[in-house]
C-alpha positions as CSV (number, residue, x, y, z in Angstrom):
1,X,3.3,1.6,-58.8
2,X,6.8,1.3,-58.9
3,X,9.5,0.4,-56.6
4,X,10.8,3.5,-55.8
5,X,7.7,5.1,-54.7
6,X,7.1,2.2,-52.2
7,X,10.0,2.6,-50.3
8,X,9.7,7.0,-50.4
9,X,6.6,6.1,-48.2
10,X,8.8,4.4,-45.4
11,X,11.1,7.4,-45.2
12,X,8.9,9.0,-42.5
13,X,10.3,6.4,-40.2
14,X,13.7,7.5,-40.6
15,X,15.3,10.4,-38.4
16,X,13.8,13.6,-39.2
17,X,10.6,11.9,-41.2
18,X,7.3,13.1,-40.0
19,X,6.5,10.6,-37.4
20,X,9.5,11.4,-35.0
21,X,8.3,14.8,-34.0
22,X,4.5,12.7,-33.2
23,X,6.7,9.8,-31.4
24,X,8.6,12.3,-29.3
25,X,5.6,13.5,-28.4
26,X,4.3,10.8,-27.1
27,X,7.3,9.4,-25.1
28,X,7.6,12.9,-23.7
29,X,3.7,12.4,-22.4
30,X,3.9,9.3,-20.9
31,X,6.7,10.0,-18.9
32,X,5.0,13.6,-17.5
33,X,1.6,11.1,-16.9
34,X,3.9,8.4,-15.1
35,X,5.7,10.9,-12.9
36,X,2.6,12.5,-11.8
37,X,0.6,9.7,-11.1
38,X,3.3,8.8,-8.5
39,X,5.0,6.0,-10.1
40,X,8.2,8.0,-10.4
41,X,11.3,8.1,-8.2
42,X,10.1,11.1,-6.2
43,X,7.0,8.6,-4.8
44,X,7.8,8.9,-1.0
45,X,6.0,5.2,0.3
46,X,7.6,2.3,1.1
47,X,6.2,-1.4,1.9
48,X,6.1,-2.8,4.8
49,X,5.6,-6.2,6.8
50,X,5.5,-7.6,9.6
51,X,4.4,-10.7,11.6
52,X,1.7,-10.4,14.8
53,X,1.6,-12.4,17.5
54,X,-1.3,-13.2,19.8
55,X,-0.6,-14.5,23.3
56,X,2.2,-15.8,22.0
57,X,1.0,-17.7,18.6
58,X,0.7,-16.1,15.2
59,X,-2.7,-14.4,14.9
60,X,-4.5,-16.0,13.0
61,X,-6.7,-13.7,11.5
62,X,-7.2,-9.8,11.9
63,X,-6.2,-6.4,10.7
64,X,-3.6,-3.9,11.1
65,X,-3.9,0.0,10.4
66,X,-1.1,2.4,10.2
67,X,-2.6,6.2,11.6
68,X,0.0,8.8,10.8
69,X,0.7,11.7,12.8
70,X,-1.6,14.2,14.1
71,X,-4.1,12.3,11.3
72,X,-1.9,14.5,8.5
73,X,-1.2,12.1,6.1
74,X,-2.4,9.1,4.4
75,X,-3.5,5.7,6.1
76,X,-2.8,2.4,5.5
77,X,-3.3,-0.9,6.5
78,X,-3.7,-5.0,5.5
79,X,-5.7,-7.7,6.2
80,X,-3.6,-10.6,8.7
81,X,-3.6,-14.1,8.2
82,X,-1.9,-16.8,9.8
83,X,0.4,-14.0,12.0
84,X,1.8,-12.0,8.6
85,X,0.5,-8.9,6.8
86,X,2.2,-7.3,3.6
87,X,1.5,-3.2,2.6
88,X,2.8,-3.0,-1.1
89,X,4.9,0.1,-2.0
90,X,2.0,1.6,-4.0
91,X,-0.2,1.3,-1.0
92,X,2.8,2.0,1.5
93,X,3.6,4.2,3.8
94,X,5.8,7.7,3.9
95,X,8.4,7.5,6.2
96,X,7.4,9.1,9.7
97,X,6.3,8.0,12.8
98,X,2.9,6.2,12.8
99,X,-0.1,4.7,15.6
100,X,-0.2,1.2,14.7
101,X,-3.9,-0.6,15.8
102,X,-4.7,-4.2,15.9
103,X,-8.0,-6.0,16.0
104,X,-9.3,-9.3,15.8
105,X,-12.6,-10.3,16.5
106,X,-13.6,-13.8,17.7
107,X,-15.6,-15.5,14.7
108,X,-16.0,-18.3,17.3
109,X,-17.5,-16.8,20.3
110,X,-21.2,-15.0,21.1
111,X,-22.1,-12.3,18.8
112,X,-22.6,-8.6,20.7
113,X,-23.2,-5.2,19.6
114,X,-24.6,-2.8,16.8
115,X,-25.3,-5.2,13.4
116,X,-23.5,-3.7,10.4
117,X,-20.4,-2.5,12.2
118,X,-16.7,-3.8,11.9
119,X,-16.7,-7.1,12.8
120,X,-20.4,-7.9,12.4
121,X,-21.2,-8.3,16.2
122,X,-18.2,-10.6,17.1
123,X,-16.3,-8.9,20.0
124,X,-12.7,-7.9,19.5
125,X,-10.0,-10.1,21.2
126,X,-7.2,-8.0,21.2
127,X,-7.0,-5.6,24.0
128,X,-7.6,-1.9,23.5
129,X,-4.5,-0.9,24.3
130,X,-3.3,-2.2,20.7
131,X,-6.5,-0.5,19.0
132,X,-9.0,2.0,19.8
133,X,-6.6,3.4,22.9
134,X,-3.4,2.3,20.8
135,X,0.1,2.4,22.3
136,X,2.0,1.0,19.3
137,X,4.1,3.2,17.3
138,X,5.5,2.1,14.2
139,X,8.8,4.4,13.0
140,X,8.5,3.7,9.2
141,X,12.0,4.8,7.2
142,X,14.0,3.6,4.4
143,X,15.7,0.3,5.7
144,X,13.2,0.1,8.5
145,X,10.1,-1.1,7.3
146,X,9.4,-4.6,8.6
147,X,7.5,-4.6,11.9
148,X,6.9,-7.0,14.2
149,X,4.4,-7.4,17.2
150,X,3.1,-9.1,19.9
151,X,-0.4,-8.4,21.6
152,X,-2.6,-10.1,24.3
């Protein structure tokens, strides 16, 4: 073998070789697969945070679920602790106007109802009017996304 015919074989390489039609490609399907699994620019969510108050102190533990409209839509939510939650952009929200619910239960007090369901017996703390019969609202748009509230 010469030394001529070792450096023929890394010609392919070079512009118009036979790998750039394979390499371009490639590129050209990994962009198509990042764009349609939502990682592109057109991906509509947002994060959002927010500290929760509870009679006044950071709650200390709990959840928070965002319900969009008329249930068309995706859900979200986050676990709280110590009064803060976080919903990263890939988990986010779209921007409209959602139901925000709250619940804690107390870990500390007398265990009630059905075994198995959320909150494993403990009764919820927070009043309904912050979950199950909801008043909060939660207008979610670009440059609007950190909310903050304060239940009892």
């Amino acid at each position: 073998m010469n030394l001529t015919s070792v450096h023929s074989r890394a010609l392919p390489l070079l512009a118009g070789g036979r790998l750039v039609k394979p390499l371009r490609r490639f590129f050209l399907a990994a962009l198509a697969a990042a764009i349609v699994s939502g990682c592109g620019p057109g991906d509509p969510r947002l994060a959002v945070s927010c500290t929760v108050k509870f009679k006044g102190q950071l709650l200390d533990q709990g959840r928070i679920e965002f319900h969009p409209p008329e249930n068309k839509g995706t859900m979200s939510g986050a676990v709280i602790q110590n009064g803060r939650y976080d919903i990263p952009r890939d988990k986010g929200l779209a921007p409209a106007t959602y139901e925000v619910r709250i619940y804690s239960y107390d870990e500390k007090g007398a265990k009630e109802g059905v075994p198995g369901e959320a909150g494993l017996g403990f009764k919820e703390r927070i009043s309904k009017k912050y979950n199950a019969a909801s008043t909060l609202k939660a207008d979610v748009k670009r440059g609007n996304t950190t909310f903050d509230f304060s239940v009892d």
